[in-house]
N, C-alpha and C positions, 0 to 999 in steps of 0.2 A: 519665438516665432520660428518653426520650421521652414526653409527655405526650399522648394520646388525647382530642380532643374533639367532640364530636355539636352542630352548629349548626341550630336549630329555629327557621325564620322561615318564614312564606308572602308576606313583602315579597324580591321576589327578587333586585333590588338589597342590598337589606342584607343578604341569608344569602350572597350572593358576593360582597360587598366584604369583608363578616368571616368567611369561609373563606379567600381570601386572603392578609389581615394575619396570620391563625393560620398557614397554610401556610410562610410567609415566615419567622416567628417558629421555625418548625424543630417545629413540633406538627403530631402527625399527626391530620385533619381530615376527618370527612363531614359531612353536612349532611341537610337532611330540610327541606320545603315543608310539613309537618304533622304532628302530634303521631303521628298513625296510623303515618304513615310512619317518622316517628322508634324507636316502636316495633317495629317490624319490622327496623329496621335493628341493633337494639340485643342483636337473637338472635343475631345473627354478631360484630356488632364491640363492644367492650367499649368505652367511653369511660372516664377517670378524673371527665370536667368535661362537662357538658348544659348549653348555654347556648341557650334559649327565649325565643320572643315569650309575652308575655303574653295576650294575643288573638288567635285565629286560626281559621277557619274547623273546627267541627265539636269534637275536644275541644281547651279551651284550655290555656294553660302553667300555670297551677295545678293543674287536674287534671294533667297528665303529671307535673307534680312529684311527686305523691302517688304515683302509680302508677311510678314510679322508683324511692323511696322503698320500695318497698313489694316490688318485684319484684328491683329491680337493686342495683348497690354505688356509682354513679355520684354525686359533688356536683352540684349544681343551681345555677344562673346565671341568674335569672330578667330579664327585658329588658322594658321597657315605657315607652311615650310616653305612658300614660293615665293622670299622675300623679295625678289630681283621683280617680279610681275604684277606685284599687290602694296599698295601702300596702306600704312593708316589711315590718309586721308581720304582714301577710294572706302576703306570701311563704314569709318565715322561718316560720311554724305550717304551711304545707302544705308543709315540712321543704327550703328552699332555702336554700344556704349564703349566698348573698348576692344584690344586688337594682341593677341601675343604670336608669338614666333614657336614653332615646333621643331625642334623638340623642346621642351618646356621644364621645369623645375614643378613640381607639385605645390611646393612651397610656393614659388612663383605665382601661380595660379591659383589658389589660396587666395594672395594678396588680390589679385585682382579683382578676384568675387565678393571680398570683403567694400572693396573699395565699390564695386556695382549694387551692393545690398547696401550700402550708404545712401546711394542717389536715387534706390527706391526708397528707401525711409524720409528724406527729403521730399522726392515731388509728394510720396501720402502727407506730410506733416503740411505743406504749401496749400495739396489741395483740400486739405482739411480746413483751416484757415481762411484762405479763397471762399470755401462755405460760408463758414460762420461768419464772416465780415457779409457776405452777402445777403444774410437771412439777417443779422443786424441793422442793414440797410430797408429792408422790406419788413420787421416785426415791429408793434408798440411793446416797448419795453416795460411795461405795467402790464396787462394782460395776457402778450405774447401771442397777441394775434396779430393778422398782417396789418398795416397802418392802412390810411387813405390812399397814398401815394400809389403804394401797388393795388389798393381797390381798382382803381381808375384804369389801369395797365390791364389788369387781367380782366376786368368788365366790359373790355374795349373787345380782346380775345375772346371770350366769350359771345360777343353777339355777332363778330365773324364769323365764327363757327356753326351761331343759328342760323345767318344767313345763305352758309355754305346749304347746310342737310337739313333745315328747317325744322330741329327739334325744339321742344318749349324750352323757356329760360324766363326763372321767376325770380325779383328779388324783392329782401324783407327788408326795411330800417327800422331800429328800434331806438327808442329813446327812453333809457330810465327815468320815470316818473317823480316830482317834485327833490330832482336831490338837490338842485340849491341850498333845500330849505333843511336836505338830510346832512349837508356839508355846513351850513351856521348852526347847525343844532349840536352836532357831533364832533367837527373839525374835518381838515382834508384830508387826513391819515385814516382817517374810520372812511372818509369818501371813497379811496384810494382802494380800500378792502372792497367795496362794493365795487367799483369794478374789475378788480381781481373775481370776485364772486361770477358776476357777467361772464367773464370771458369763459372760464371752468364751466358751467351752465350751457351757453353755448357750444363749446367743441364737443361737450357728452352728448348733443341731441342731433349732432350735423353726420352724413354719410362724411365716407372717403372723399367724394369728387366733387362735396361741399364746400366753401372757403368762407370765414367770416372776419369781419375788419372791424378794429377801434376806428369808426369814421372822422369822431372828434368829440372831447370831453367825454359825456355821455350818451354819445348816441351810435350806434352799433349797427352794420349792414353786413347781409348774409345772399351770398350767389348763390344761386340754385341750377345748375344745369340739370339738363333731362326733368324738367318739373313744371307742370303744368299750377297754374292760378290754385285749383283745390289745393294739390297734395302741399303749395306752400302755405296755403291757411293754415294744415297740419304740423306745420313744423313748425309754425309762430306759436301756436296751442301749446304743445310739447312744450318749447320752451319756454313759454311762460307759468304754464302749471310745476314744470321742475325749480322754477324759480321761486314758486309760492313754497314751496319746502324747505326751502333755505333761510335759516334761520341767523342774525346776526348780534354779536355783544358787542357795542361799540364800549357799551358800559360794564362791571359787573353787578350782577342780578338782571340788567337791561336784556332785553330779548325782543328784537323789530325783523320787520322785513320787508321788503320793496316790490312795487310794483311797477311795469313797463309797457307801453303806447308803444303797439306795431303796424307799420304798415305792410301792402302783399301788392304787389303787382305782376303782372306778365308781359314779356314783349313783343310788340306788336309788330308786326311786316313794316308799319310806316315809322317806327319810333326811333329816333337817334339815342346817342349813349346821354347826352343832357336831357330829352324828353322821359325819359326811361327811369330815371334816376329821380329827379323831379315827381314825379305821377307815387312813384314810392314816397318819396317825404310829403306829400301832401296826401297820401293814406294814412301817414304817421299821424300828422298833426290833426286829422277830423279824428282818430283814437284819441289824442291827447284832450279834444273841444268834445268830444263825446262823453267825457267822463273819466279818461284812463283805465288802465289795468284793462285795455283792449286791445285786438286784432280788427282791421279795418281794410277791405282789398278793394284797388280800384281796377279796373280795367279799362280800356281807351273807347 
């Protein structure tokens, strides 16, 4: 990983002696004669490390720290000869990761940056982490769709949002069709494949700003934002014709394949997030009393 660093000195000797030694060092390296400048440069190139005079004509390196801080994702290097008027801890509060004294050892400084390119590989590695526990929290870990739990969260957000600008908001529940009988025939491990099969099947037929959930065992529910009553008949269609292609060996030479009960509804100006939901599973189940291997839409 190449290291990006923005050098802010108006002594111009030392902003090109320590662009230089960084150059050298194999980090890639601009520079800036003032914090203005600095910031201007900062709209195009990204630094990981800002390493600033502390004093400098017009705004100084405290302020730029703050304003990095504040604007950008960049650590902070702050540099100053005016040890009697600046402490570390006036640095480190206007949010800079560390502090040296000039004139400085090369070496010196080196260490330092080694030591700040630690604590950005830390917070990436924390907030990488911080992710994945969190989408652990919110995903069925058989499928890898979102669970019920954040159904119910983001379904809530959702009809906020109809309510704000009043665009349509349609949702599907789907229920795989007789798998009890596909799970005593076959066992739960050949079940288990079929809703791994479900979930793949679903995310191939849903847009970007679609979301679809493991609701519970077998039965599966799909948001629709920006989607009016028709166009989600269309998606239940879709996905259940892609589903008729999917062919399963629980056994070998065996070769089955499943079908699924959907309901469609839309929501309505008067409908709560339990009326809404509701009207959906009871489109499910007149598919399922209708026959199966149907789409069934109700409206209010």
């Amino acid at each position: 990983m190449t290291i990006s660093i923005l050098v802010v000195d108006d002594d111009l000797a030392i902003k090109d002696s320590t662009e230089e030694f960084l150059k050298m060092s194999g980090k890639n390296v601009q520079s800036a004669q003032s914090a203005e400048k600095a910031v201007e440069i900062m709209e195009s190139f990204v630094p990981d490390i800002v390493l600033t005079d502390i004093m400098m004509d017009g705004m100084g390196g405290l302020e730029l720290t703050k304003l990095i801080k504040k604007h950008f994702s960049a650590e902070v290097i702050v540099m100053t000869g005016y040890s009697a008027d600046y402490s570390y801890e006036k640095a480190i509060d206007a949010g800079a990761s560390d502090f040296i004294f000039k004139p400085f050892r090369f070496e010196e400084l080196d260490l330092r940056i080694k030591r700040v390119i630690r604590e950005i590989q830390l917070k990436k590695e924390h907030t990488s982490l911080v992710k994945k526990l969190e989408e652990l929290a919110i995903t069925d870990g058989l499928t890898q769709l979102y669970n019920s739990k954040h159904f119910f969260e983001h379904l809530k957000k959702e009809i906020e949002r109809h309510n704000r600008y009043l665009h349509p908001l349609s949702l599907l529940m789907i229920d795989i069709d007789l798998f009890k009988n596909y799970n005593d025939k076959w066992g739960h491990l050949e079940g288990d494949k079929v809703l791994v099969t479900m979930g793949k099947v679903i995310t191939s037929c849903l847009r970007t700003m679609d979301t679809a959930y493991r609701y519970g065992g077998e039965e599966f529910t799909i948001v629709l934002p920006e989607t009016d009553l028709k166009k989600a008949c269309l998606v239940g269609e879709r996905i259940k014709k892609t589903l008729s292609h999917e062919k399963l060996h629980p056994q070998p030479n065996s070769e089955v394949s499943v079908t699924i009960s959907i309901g469609a509804t839309q929501l309505s100006n008067n409908d709560t997030l339990k009326s809404f939901v509701k009207r959906a599973d009871m489109a499910m189940y007149k598919s399922k009393k209708g026959g199966r291997d149907m789409i069934t839409s109700l409206d209010i």
